[in-house]
NUPA-10851 format. One record per residue (C-alpha): residue number from 1; residue in three letters; z, y, x. Coordinates in nm, 2 decimals, decimal comma. Layout:
BEGIN
(rec NUM "ALA" (Z Y X)) ...
END
This chain:
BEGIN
(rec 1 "UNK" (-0,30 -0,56 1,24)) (rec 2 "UNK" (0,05 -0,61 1,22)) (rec 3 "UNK" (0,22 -0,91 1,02)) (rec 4 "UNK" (0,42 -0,68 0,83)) (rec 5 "UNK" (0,25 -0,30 0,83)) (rec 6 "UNK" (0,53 -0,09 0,69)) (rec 7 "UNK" (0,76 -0,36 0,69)) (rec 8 "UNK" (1,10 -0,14 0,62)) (rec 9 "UNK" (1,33 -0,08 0,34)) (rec 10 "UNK" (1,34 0,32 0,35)) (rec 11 "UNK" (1,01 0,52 0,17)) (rec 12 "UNK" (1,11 0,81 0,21)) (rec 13 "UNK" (0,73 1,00 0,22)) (rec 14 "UNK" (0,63 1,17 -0,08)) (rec 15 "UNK" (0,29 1,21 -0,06)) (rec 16 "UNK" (0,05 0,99 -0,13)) (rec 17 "UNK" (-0,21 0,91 0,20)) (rec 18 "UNK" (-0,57 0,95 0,17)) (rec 19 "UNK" (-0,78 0,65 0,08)) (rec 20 "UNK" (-0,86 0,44 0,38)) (rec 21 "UNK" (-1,20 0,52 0,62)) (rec 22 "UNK" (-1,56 0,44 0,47)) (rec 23 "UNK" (-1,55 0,10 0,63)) (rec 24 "UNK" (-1,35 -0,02 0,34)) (rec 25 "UNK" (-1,53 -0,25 0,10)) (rec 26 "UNK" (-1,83 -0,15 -0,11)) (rec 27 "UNK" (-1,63 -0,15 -0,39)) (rec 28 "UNK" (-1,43 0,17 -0,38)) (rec 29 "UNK" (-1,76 0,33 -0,32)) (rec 30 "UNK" (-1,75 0,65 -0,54)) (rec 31 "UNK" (-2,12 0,65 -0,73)) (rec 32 "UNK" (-2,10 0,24 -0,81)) (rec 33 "UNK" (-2,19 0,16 -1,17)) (rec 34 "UNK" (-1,87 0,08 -1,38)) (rec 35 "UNK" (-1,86 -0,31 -1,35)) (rec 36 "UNK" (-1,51 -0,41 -1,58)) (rec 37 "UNK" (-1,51 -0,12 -1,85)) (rec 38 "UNK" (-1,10 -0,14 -1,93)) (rec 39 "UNK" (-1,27 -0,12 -2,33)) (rec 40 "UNK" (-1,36 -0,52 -2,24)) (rec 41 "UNK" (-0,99 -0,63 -2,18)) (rec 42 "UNK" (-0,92 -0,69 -2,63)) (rec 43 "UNK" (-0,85 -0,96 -2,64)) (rec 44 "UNK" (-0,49 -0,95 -2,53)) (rec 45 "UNK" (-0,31 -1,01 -2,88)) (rec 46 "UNK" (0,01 -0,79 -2,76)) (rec 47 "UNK" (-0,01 -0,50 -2,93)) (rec 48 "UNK" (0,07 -0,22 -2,70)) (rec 49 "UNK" (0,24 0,13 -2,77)) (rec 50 "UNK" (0,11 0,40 -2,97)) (rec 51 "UNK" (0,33 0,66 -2,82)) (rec 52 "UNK" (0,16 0,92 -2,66)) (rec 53 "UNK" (0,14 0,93 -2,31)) (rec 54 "UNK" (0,32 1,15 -2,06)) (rec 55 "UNK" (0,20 1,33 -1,78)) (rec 56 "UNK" (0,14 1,13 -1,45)) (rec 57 "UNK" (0,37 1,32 -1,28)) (rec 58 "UNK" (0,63 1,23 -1,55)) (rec 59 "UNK" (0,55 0,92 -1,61)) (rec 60 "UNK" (0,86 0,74 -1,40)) (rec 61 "UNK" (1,06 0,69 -1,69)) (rec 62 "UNK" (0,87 0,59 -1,93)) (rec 63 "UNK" (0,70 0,34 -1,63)) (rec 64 "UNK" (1,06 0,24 -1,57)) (rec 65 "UNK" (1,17 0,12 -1,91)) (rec 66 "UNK" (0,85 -0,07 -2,00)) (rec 67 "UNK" (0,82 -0,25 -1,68)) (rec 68 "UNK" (1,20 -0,36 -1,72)) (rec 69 "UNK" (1,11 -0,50 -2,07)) (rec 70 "UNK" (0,80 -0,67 -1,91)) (rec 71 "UNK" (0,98 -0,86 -1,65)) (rec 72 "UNK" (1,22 -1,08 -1,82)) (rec 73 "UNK" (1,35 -1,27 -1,54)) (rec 74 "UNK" (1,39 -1,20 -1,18)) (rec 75 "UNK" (1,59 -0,80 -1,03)) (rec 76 "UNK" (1,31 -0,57 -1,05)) (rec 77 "UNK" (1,55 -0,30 -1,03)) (rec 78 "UNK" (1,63 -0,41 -0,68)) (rec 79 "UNK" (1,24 -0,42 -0,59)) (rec 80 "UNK" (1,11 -0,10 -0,70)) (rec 81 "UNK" (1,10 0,23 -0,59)) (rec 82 "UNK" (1,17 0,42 -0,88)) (rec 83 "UNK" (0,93 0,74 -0,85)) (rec 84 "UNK" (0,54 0,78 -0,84)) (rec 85 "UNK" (0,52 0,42 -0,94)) (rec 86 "UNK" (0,16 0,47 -1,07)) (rec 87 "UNK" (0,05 0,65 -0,84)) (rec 88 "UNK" (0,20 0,41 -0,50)) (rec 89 "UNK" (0,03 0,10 -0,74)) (rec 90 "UNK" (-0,30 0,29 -0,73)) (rec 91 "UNK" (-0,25 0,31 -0,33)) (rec 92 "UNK" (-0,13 0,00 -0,29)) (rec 93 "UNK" (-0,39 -0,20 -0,48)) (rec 94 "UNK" (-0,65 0,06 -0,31)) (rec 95 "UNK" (-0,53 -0,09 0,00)) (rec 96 "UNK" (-0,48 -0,44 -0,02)) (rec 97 "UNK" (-0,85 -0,55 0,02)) (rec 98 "UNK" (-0,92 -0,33 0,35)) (rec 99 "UNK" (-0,78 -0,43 0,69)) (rec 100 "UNK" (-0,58 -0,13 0,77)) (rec 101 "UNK" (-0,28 0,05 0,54)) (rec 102 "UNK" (-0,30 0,39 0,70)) (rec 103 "UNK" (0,00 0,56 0,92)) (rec 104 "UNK" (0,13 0,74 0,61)) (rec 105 "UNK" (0,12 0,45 0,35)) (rec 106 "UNK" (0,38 0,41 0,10)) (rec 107 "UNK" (0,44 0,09 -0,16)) (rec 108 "UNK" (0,56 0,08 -0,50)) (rec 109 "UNK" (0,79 -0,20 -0,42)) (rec 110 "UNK" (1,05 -0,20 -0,13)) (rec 111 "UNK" (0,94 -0,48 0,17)) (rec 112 "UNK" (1,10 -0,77 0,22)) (rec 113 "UNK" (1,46 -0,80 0,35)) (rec 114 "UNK" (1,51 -0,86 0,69)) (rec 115 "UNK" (1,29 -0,92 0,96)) (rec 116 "UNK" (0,96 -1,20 1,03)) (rec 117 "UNK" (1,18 -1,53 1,02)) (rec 118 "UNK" (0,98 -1,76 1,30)) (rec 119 "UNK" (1,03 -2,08 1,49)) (rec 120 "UNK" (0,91 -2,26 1,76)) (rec 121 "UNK" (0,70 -2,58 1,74)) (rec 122 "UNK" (0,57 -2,73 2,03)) (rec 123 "UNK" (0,63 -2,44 2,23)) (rec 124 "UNK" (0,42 -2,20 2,02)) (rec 125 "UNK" (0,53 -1,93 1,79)) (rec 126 "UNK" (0,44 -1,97 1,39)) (rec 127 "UNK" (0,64 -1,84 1,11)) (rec 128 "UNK" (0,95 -2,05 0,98)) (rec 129 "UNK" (0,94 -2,23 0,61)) (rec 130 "UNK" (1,22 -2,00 0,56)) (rec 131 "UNK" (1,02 -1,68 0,56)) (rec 132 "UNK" (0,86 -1,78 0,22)) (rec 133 "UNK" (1,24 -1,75 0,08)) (rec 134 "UNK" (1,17 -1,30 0,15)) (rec 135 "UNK" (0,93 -1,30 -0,10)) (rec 136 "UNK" (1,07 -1,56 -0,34)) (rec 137 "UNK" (1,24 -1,21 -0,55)) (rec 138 "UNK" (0,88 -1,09 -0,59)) (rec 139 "UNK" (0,73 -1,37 -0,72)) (rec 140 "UNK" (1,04 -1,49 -0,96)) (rec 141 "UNK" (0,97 -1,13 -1,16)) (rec 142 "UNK" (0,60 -1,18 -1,16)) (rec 143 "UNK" (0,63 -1,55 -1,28)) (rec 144 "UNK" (0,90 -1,38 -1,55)) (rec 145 "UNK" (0,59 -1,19 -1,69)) (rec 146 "UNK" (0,38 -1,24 -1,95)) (rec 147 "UNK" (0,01 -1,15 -1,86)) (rec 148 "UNK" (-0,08 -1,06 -2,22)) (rec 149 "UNK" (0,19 -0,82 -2,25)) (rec 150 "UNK" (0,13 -0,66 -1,91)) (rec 151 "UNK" (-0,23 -0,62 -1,96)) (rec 152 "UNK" (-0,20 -0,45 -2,32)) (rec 153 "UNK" (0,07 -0,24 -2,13)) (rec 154 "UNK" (-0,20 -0,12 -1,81)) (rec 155 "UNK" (-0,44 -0,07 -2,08)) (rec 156 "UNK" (-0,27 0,19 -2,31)) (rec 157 "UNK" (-0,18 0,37 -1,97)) (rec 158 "UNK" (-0,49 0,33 -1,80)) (rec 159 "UNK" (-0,59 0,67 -1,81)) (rec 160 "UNK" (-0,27 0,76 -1,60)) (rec 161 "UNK" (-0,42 0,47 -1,34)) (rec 162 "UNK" (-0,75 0,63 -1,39)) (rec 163 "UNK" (-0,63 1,01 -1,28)) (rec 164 "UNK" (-0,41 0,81 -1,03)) (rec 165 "UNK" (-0,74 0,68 -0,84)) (rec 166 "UNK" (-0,90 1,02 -0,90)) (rec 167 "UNK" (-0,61 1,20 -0,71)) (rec 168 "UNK" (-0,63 0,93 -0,42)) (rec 169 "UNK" (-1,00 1,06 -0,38)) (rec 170 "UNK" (-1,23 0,91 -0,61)) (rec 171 "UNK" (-1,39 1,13 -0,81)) (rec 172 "UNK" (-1,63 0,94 -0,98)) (rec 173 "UNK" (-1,43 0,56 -0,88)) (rec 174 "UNK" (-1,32 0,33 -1,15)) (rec 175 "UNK" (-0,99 0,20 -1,10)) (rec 176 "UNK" (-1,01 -0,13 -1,31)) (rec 177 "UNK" (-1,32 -0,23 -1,08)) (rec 178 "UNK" (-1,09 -0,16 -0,76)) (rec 179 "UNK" (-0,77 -0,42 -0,93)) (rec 180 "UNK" (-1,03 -0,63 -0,99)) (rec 181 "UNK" (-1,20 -0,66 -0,68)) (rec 182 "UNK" (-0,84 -0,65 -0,52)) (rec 183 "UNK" (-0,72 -0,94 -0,71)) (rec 184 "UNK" (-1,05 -1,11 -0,62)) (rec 185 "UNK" (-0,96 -1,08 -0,26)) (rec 186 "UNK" (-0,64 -1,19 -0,25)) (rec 187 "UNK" (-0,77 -1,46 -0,51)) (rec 188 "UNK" (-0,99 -1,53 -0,21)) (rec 189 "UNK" (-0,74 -1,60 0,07)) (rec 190 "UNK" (-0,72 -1,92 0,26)) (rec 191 "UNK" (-0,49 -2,21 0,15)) (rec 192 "UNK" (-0,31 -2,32 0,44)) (rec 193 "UNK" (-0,02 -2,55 0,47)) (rec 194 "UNK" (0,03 -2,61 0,86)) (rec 195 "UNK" (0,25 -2,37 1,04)) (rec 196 "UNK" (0,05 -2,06 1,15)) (rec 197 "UNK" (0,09 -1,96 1,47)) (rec 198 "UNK" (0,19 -1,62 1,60)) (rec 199 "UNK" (0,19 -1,42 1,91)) (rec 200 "UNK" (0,36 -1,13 1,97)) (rec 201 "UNK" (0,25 -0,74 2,08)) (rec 202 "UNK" (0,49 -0,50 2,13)) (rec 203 "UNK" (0,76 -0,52 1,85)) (rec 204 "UNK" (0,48 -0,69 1,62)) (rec 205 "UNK" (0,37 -1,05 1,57)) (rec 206 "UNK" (-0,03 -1,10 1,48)) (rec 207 "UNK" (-0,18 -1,42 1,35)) (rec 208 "UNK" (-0,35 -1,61 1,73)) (rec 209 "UNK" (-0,64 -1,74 1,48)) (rec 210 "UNK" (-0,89 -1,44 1,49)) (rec 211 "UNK" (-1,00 -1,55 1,21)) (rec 212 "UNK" (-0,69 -1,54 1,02)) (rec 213 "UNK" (-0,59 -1,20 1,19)) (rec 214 "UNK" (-0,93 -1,02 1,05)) (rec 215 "UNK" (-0,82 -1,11 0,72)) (rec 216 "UNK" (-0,77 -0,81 0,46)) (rec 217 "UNK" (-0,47 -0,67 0,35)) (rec 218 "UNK" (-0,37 -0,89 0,06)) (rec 219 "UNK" (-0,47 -1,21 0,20)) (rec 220 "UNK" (-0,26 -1,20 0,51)) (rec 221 "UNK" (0,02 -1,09 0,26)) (rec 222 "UNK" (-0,05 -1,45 0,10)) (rec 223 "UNK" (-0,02 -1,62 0,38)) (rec 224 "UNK" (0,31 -1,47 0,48)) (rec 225 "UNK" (0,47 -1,56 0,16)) (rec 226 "UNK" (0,40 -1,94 0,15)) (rec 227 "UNK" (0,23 -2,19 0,04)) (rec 228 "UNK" (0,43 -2,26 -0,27)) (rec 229 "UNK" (0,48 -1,89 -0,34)) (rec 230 "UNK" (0,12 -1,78 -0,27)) (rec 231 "UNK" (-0,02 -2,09 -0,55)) (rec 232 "UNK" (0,21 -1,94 -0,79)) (rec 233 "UNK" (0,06 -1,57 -0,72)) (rec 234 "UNK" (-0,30 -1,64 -0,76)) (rec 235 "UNK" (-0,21 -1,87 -1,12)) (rec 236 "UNK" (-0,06 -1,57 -1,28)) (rec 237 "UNK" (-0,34 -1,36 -1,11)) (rec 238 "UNK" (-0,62 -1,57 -1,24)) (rec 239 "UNK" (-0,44 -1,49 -1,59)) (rec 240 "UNK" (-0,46 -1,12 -1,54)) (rec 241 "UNK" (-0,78 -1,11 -1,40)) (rec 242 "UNK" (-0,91 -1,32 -1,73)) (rec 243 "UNK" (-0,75 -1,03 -1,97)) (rec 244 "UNK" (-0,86 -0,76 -1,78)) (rec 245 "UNK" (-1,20 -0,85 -1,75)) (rec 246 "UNK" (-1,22 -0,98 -2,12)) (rec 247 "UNK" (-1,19 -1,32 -2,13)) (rec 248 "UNK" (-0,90 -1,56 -2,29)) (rec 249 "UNK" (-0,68 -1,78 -2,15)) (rec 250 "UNK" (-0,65 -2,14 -2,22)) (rec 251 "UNK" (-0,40 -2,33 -2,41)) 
END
């Protein structure tokens, strides 16, 4: 697996890829008993839009505006790309626990600017302090939002998540079980603060620890962004996942 699958700043596909091969985790399987009914996540105290909701495939605009009201701080503008949003999240977070994106993947953000930033420390490859900087835009508009707000916002919309992961090619999936086994994973990656080494294949660079390099998805993507950044990520995810499977957070 590459360090950065899809690592560009174009997304030019418009079609959505199919869902990954059976060998994914058990939890996208199709017939699996709803485990985190959306219904459970009330006890966010933001009250979220009445409006009715548009169609999926109309639903940019609308996904546009709320999102920039959401984020409060940080240049989301600069990080998105600004059509199928729901759909490319329902892909994305699809993806994040399994170990391969897919040829054809698309994201709902843009990647990072500029390339793997590395150095050399006792003659061995491992990626430079300064690479956490790339993702330092991503995590300054998720730290700018609050989880209550977002939550209440996925779950007036969820049905257009819901039709999202149907389209993708689950029938009979639940989407909020797939976030939440998502976030799980990445909740689950390994805390490392030494400099990890790399070696290189081809134009790529792959983790040398097989361990680290069988990691899913999401959990490498943790370790690329830092050991600062990647505490900050799982706080505000342990918030979210709280809300969205029902519980309160602590004041």
């Amino acid at each position: 697996m590459a360090m950065h699958p899809k690592e560009t700043q174009g997304n030019t596909l418009e079609t959505l890829p199919a869902p990954a091969s059976s060998s994914a985790p058990a939890s996208s399987a199709s017939a699996a008993a709803i485990q985190h009914p959306i219904t459970q996540a009330e006890s966010s105290p933001a009250a979220a839009s009445t409006a009715p909701l548009p169609a999926l495939a109309e639903s940019d605009a609308s996904v546009i505006s709320a999102l920039a009201s959401l984020a409060s701080g940080g240049d989301l503008h600069s990080l998105l790309v600004p059509n199928q949003i729901i759909s490319r999240t329902v892909a994305t977070i699809d993806a994040l626990p399994r170990h391969s994106m897919g040829s054809s993947y698309i994201l709902p953000l843009r990647t990072p600017k500029g390339s793997l930033q590395t150095a050399q420390a006792n003659g061995i490859t491992v990626i430079n302090a300064s690479n956490a900087g790339r993702y330092d835009p991503y995590v300054a508009v998720l730290e700018s939002v609050d989880p209550h707000a977002l939550v209440a916002w996925y779950r007036h919309n969820y049905p257009l998540f819901q039709q999202a992961y149907r389209e993708l090619g689950y029938p009979h999936g639940y989407f909020n079980d797939r976030l939440v086994a998502a976030i799980d994973d990445m909740l689950a990656a390994p805390d490392l603060h030494d400099p990890i080494a790399l070696t290189k294949s081809g134009s790529r660079y792959l983790f040398v620890d097989p361990q680290l390099q069988s990691l899913s998805n999401g959990q490498k993507l943790m370790l690329r962004m830092g050991p600062a950044n990647e505490q900050q990520f799982k706080a505000k995810l342990h918030m979210i996942r709280t809300l969205l499977t029902g519980g309160e957070l602590a004041h």
